[in-house]
C-alpha positions as CSV (number, residue, x, y, z in Angstrom):
1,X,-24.9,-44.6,-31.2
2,X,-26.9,-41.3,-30.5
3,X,-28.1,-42.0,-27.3
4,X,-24.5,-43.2,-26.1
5,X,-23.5,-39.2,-27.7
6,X,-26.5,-37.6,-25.2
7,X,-25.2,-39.2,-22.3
8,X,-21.6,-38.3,-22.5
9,X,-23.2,-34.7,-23.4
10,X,-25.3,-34.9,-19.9
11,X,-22.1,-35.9,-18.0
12,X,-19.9,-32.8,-19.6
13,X,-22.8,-30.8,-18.9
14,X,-23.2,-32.2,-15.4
15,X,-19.5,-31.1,-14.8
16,X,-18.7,-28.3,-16.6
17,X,-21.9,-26.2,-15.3
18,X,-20.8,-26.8,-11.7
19,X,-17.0,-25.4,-12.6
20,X,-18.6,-22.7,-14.3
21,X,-20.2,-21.8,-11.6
22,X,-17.5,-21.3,-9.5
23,X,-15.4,-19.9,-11.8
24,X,-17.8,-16.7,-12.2
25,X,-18.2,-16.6,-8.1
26,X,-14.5,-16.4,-8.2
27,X,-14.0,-13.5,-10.3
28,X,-17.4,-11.6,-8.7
29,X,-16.0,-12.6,-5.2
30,X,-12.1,-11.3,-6.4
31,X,-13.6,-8.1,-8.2
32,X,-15.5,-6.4,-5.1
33,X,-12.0,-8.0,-2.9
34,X,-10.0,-5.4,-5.1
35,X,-12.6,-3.0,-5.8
36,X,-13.6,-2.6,-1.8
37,X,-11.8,-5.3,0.5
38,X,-12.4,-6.8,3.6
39,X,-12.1,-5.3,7.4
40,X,-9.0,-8.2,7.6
41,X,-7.3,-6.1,4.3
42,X,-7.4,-2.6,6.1
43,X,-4.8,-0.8,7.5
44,X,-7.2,1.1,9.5
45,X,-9.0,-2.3,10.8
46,X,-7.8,-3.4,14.4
């Protein structure tokens, strides 16, 4: 019964690290988009 627990903690861990990840690029990525933006967000860009 135990080992059957560890492995279905390995696969959540397996997936929800991965989504995590992302997640957090997300937000970082989306924070310096509003804080900064991009040449494509300027007015002044041509």
């Amino acid at each position: 019964m135990m080992s059957s627990i560890e492995e279905v903690a390995k696969i959540i861990d397996l997936i929800i690290a991965p989504v995590v990840m992302i997640t957090t690029c997300a937000i970082v990525v989306n924070g310096l988009m509003l804080r900064y933006g991009f040449p494509w967000q300027s007015p002044t860009y041509r």
